[in-house]
C-alpha positions as CSV (number, residue, x, y, z in Angstrom):
1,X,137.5,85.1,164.3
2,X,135.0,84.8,167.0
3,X,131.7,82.7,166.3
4,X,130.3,85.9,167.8
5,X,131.8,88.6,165.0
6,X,130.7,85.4,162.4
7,X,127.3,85.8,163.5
8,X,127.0,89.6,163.4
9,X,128.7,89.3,159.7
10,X,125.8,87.0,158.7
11,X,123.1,89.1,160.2
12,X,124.8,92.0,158.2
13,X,124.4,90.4,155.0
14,X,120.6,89.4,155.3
15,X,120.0,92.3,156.4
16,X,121.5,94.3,153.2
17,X,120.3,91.2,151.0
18,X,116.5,92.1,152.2
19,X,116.5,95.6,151.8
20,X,117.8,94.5,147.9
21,X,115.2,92.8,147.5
22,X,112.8,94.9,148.9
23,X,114.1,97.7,146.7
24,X,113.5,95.4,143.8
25,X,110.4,94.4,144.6
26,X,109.3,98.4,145.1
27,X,111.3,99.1,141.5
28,X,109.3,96.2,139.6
29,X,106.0,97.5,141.4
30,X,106.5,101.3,140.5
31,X,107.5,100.4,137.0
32,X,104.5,97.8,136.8
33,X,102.1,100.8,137.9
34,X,103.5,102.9,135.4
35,X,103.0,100.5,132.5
36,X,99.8,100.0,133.6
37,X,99.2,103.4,133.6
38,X,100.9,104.1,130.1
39,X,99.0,101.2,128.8
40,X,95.4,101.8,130.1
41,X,96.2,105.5,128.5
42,X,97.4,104.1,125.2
43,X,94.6,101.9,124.9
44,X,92.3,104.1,123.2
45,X,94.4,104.8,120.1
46,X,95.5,101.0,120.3
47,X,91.5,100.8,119.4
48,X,92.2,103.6,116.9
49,X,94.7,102.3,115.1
50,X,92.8,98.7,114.9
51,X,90.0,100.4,113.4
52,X,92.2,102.2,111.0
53,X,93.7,98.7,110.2
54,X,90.2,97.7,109.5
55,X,89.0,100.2,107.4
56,X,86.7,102.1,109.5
57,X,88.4,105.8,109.7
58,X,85.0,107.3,111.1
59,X,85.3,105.3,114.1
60,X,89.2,105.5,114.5
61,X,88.7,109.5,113.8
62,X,86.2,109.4,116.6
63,X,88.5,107.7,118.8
64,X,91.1,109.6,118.6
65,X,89.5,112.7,119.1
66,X,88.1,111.2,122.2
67,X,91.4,110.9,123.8
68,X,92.1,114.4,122.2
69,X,89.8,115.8,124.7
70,X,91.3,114.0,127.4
71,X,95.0,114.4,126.6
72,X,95.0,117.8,124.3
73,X,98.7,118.3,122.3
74,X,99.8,114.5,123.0
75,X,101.9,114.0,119.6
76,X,101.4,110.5,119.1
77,X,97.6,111.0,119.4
78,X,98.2,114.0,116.8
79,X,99.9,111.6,114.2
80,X,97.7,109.0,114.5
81,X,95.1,111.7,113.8
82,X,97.2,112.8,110.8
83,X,97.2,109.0,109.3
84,X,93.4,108.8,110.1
85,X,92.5,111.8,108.4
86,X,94.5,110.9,105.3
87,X,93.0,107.7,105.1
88,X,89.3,109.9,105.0
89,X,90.9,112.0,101.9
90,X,91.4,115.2,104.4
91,X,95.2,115.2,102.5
92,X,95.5,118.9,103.4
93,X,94.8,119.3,106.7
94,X,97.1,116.1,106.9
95,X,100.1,117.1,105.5
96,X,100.0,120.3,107.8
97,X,99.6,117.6,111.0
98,X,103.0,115.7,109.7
99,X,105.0,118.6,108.7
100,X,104.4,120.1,112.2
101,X,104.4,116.5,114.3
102,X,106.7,114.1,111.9
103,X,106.3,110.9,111.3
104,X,108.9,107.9,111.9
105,X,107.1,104.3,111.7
106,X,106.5,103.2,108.2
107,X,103.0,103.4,108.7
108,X,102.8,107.0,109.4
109,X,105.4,107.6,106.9
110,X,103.6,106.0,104.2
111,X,100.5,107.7,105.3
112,X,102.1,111.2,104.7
113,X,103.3,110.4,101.5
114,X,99.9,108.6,100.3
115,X,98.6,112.6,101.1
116,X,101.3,114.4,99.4
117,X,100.8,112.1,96.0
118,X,97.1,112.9,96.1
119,X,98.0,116.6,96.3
120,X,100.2,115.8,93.5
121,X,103.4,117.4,95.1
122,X,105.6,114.9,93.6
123,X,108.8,116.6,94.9
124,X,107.6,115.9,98.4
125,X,106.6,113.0,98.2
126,X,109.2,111.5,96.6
127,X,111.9,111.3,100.0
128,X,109.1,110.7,102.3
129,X,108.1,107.3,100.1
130,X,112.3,107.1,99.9
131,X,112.4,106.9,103.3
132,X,109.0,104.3,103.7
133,X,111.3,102.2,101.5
134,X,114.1,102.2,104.1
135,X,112.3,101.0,106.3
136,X,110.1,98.3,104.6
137,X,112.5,97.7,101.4
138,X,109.8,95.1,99.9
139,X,106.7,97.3,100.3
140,X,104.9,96.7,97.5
141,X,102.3,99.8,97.6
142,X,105.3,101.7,98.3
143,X,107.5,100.7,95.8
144,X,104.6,101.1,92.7
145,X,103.4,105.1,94.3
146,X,107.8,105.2,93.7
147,X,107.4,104.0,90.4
148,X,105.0,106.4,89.9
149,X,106.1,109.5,91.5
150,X,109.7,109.3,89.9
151,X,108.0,109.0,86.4
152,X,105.6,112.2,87.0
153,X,109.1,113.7,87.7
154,X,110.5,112.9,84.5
155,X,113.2,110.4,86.5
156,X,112.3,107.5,83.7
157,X,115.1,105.6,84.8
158,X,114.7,105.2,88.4
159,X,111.4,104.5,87.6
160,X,111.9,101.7,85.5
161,X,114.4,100.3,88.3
162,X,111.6,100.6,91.0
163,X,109.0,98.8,88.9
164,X,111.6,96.0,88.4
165,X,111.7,95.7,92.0
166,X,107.6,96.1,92.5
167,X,107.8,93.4,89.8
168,X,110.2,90.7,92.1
169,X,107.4,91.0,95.3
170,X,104.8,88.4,95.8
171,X,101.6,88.5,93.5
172,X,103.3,91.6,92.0
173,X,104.7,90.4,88.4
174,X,102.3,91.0,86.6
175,X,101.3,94.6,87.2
176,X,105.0,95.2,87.3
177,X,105.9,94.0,84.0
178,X,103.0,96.0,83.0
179,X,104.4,99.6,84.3
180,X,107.7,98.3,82.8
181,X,106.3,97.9,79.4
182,X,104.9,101.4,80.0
183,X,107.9,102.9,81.0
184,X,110.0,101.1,78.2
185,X,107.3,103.1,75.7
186,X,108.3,106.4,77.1
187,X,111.7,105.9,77.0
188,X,111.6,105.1,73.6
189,X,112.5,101.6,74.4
190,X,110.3,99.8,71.7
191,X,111.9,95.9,71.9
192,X,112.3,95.9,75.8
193,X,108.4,97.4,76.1
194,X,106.9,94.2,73.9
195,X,109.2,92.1,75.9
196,X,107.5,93.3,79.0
197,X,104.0,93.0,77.5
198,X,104.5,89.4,76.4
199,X,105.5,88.5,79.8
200,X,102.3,89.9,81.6
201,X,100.6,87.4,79.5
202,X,102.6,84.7,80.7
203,X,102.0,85.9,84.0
204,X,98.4,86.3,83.4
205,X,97.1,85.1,80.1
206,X,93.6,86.8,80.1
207,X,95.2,89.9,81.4
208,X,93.4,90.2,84.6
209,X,93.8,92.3,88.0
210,X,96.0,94.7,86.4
211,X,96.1,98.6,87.0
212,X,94.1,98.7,83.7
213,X,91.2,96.5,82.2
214,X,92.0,93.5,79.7
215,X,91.0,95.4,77.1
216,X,93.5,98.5,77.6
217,X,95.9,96.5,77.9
218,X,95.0,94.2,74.8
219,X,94.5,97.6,73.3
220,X,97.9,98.8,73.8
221,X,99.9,95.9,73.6
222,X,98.3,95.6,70.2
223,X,99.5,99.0,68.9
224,X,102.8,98.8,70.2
225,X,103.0,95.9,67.9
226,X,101.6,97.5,65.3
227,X,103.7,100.5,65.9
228,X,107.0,97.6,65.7
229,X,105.2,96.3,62.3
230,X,104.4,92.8,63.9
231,X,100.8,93.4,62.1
232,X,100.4,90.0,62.2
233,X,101.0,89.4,65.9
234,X,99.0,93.2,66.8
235,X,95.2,91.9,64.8
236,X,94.3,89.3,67.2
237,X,95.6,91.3,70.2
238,X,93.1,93.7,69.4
239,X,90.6,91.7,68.4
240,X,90.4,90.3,72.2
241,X,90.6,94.1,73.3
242,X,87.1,94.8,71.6
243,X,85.8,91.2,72.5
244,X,86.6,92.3,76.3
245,X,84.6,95.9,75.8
246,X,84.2,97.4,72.2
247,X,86.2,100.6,71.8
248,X,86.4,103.6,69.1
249,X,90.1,103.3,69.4
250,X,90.4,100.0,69.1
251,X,88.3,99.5,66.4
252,X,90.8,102.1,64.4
253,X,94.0,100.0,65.5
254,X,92.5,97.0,63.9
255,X,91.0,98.7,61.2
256,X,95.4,100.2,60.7
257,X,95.9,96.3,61.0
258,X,93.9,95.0,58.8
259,X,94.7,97.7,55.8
260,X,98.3,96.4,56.6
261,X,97.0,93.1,55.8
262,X,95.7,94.1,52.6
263,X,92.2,93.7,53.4
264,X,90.7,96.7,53.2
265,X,87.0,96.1,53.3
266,X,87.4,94.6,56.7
267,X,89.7,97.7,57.2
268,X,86.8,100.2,56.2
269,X,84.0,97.8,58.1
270,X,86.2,98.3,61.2
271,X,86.4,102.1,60.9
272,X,82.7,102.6,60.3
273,X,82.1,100.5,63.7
274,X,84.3,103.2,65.4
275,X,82.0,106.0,64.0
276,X,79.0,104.0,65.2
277,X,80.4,103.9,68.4
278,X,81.6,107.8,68.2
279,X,80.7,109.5,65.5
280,X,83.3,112.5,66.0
281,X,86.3,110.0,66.2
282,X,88.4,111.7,64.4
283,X,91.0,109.1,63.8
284,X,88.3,107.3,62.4
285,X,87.2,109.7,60.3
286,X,90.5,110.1,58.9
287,X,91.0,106.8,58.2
288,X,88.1,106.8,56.1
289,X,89.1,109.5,54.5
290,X,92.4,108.5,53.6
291,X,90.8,105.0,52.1
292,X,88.9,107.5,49.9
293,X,91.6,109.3,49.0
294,X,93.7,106.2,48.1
295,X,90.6,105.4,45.9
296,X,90.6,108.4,43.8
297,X,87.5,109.9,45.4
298,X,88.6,113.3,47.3
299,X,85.0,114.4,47.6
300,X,83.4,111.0,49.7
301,X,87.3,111.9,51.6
302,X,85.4,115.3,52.3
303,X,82.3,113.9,53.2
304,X,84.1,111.7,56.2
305,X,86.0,115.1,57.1
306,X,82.6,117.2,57.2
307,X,82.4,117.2,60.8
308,X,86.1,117.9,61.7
309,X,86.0,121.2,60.2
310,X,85.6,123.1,62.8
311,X,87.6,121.9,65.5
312,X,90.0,124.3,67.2
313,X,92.7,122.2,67.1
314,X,93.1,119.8,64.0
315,X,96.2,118.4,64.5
316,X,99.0,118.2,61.6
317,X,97.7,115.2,60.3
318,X,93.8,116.2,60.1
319,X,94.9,119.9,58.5
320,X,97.3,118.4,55.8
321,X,94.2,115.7,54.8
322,X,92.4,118.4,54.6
323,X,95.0,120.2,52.2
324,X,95.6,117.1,50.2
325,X,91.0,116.7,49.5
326,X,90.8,119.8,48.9
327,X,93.7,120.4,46.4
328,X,92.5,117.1,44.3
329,X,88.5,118.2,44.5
330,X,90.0,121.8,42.6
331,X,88.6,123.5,45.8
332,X,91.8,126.4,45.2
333,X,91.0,128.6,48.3
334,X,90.1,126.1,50.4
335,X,93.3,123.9,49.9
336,X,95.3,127.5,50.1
337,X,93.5,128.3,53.8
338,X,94.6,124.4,55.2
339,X,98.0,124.8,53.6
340,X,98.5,127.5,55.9
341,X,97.1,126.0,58.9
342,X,98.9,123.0,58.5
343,X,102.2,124.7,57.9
344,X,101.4,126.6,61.4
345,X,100.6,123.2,63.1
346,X,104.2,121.7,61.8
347,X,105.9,124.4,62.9
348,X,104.0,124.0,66.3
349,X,104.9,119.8,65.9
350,X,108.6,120.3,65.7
351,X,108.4,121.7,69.0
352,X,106.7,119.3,70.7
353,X,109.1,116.6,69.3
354,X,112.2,118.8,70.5
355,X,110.6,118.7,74.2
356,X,109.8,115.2,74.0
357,X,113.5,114.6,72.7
358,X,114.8,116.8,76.0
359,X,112.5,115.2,78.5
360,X,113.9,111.9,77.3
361,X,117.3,112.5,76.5
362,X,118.3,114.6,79.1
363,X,115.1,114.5,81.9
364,X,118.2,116.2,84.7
365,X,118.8,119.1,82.8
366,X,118.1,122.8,82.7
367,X,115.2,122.8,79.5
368,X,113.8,119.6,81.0
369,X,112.8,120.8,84.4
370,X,111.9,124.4,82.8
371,X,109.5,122.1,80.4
372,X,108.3,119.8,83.6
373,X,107.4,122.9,85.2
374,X,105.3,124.1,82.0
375,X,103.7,120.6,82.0
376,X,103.1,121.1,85.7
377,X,101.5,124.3,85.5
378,X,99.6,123.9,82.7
379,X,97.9,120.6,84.4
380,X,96.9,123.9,86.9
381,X,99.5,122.2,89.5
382,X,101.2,125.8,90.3
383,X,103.0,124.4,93.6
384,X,104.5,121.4,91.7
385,X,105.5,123.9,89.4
386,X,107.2,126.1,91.7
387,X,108.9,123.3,93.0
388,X,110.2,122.5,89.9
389,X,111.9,125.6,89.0
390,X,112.8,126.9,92.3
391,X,116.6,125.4,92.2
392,X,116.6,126.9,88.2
393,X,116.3,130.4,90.1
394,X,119.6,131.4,89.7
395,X,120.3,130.2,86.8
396,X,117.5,132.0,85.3
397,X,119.0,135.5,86.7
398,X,122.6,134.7,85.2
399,X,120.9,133.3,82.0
400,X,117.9,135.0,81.1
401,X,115.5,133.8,78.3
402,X,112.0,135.6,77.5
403,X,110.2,132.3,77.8
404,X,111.5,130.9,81.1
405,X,111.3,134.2,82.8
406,X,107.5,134.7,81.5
407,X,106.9,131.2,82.7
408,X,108.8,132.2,86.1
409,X,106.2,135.0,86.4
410,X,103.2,133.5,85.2
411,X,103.2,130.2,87.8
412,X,104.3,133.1,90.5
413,X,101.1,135.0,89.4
414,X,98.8,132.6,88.8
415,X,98.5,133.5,85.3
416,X,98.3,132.9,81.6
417,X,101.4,130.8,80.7
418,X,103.4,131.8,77.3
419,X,102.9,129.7,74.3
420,X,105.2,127.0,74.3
421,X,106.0,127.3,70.6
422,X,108.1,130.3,72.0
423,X,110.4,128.2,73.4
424,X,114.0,128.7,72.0
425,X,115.0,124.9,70.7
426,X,117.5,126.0,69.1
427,X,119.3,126.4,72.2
428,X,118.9,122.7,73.0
């Protein structure tokens, strides 16, 4: 080869070599310009979203409306707006903003699911949050709204696994054992609940920064003892429940205590400091009552029940004292009118502890979701009703019942619900 054709060769290559180059250069520069671009645009909701993180949504809204002006319909301006105006409590207008623009970062995810839970729409909420958790498995705000949301939908269960989780995250055990102890109660789950109770005060042994002051939780960590017979254990428990802020309720607990303890002037002194501090407690009324009664004196009974007559709903308990101080003070028409009424309030009890039995036995099945719905309505939440019995629909037109289809029509309507004593237990 000729040093001539050599030469030309080389001059070939440098040539192609520099226009490369040259191309790259132009590439990195264009690309350069249009990050620049992208990021001198994007730097007003960066300030947006700092705010937000900061806790100043009136700024961040102002910001972002701002750019609104500028670039009208840009969809990551329109979600940030969406987390911003959840964040100021505008939950409606924000759940329209995610359910038309969507939502993928954890951030905006958990936003929309912060608004749907504040709207109560459990249902909703419930995948969104499922979704946060995906993302950002040890989220611990997360993983107690969860906990929350699944219990509201009757899913005890999955709500006791959740907490267990909430309770395994940094700075978390506490309140975690504590929503674990609750859930144990619901499900019926006496031993496991004081197990979880006892371990909150290991956790925190003046029962501090919980989801609940010390003395609610001194107060009911203290019943469920009593509740389990431990009347020995439950006394000072709720002794440091009224130290931390006197109660009515508390004061009756220990007043139950100490009558279990066979001291029942302590026990009477306890329930006459409930009265002071409400005088229509009617637990504490009736525990005076009952003292009385156990005395032989049916008319100072009547005396502590004076007040209570009137009330427009008793309760069993109340209406069969009532039977019991009037049949021993010879009062014959009297004792015939509560015999009635409690008889009527039984009836109404057996009921309640049927749907209680369904919703935790069996919180999947048909009754249970026809009762959640009930619940839901009655609470005045008619969408989280509908919600609840829209996948019962056709099983309500193959199956019909008086009750569920007057329930059907009456969250439809917006109306009067039917009573729930006319719901057939005898079919579950």
């Amino acid at each position: 080869m000729s040093d001539e054709s050599s030469l030309g060769d080389r001059r070939g290559w440098g040539n192609a070599l520099r226009r490369i180059v040259l191309l790259t250069i132009c590439v990195l520069v264009t690309a350069a310009a249009v990050w620049g671009v992208y990021w001198w645009r994007a730097l007003p909701l960066a300030r947006a979203e700092s705010l937000l993180d900061q806790g100043d949504s009136r700024k961040a809204l102002e910001e972002v409306d701002a750019y609104l002006k500028d670039h009208p319909g840009e969809q990551r301006a329109l979600i940030l707006k969406a987390r911003v105006l959840a964040k100021r409590g505008q939950w409606s207008i924000a759940i329209r903003m995610f359910e038309k623009h969507g939502a993928a970062t954890a951030p905006e995810l958990h936003a929309w699911a912060e608004a749907l839970l504040h709207r109560q729409q459990w249902s909703e909420a419930r995948p969104v949050l499922r979704r946060v958790l995906e993302l950002e498995p040890h989220n611990p705000d997360a993983l107690h709204e969860m906990t929350a949301c699944q219990a509201k939908l009757g899913l005890l269960d999955e709500a006791l696994a959740t907490a267990e989780l909430f309770s395994s995250q940094p700075a978390c055990g506490a309140r975690g054992r504590l929503l674990m102890a609750t859930l144990h109660k619901e499900l019926g789950n006496r031993k496991s609940a004081l197990e979880a109770f006892s371990q909150v005060l290991v956790i925190q042994p003046d029962a501090e920064n919980l989801q609940i002051s010390s003395a609610e939780f001194f107060l009911e960590y203290g019943k469920s003892l009593l509740a389990d017979g431990q009347v020995d254990q439950a006394a000072p428990l709720l002794e440091r429940s009224l130290q931390a802020e006197p109660s009515d309720l508390a004061y009756v607990e220990l007043g139950e205590a100490y009558s279990q303890l066979n001291q029942p002037d302590r026990a009477r002194t306890a329930w006459q400091q409930a009265l002071k501090l409400n005088t229509n407690s009617v637990p504490g009324r009736e525990a005076l009552a009952n003292a009385a009664l156990r005395a032989g004196d049916p008319k100072a009974a009547l005396k502590w029940l004076a007040p209570l007559r009137d009330l427009d709903d008793p309760g069993t308990s109340l209406a069969y004292l009532f039977q019991r101080a009037y049949t021993l003070s010879g009062e014959e028409q009297q004792a015939q009118r509560w015999t009635e009424i409690t008889r009527k309030l039984r009836k109404r009890q057996r009921v309640f502890a049927a749907v209680e039995n369904v919703l935790s036995e069996a919180p999947r099945s048909f009754w249970a979701r026809v009762i959640r719905a009930y619940q839901f309505a009655n609470e005045g939440n008619w969408v989280q009703a509908e919600r609840m019995l829209a996948p019962l629909k056709a099983s309500i037109q193959q199956k019909p019942t008086p009750f569920v289809e007057q329930l059907f029509q009456a969250i439809q309507q917006r109306s009067a619900l039917p009573s729930l004593e006319s719901l057939p237990i005898t079919l579950f």
